[in-house]
C-alpha positions as CSV (number, residue, x, y, z in Angstrom):
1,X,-14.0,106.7,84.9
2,X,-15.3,110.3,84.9
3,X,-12.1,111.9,86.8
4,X,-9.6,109.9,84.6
5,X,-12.2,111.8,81.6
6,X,-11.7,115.0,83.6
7,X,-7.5,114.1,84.0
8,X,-7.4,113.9,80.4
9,X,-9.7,116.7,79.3
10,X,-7.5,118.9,81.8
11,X,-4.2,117.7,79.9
12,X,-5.6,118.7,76.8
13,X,-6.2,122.0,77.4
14,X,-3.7,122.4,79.8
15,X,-0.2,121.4,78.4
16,X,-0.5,123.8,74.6
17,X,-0.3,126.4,76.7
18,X,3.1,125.7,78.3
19,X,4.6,126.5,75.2
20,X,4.8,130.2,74.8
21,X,6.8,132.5,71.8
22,X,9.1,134.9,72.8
23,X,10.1,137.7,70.9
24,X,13.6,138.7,69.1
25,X,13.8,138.4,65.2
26,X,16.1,135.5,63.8
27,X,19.6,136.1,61.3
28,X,19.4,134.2,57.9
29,X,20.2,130.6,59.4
30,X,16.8,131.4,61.4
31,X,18.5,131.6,65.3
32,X,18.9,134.1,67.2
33,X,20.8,135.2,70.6
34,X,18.7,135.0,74.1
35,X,20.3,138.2,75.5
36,X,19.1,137.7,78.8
37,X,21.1,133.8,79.1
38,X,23.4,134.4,76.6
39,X,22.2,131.4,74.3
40,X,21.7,130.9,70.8
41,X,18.9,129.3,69.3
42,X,17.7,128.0,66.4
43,X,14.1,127.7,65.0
């Protein structure tokens, strides 16, 4: 009971912070190009 607590306390805190920004400013349709890959995105 206490490590599945611990699994799920560690999750928690954890998986937010595989989501990170990146920089570069967006056109009017808010996208942008990823100059490094060559995508576009959009937001």
């Amino acid at each position: 009971m206490k490590l599945s607590i611990a699994f799920i306390s560690a999750l928690l805190i954890l998986v937010p912070t595989l989501a990170f920004a990146h920089s570069g400013g967006t056109d009017s349709s808010g996208c942008h190009h990823n100059r490094k890959t060559g995508g576009y995105h959009c937001h």
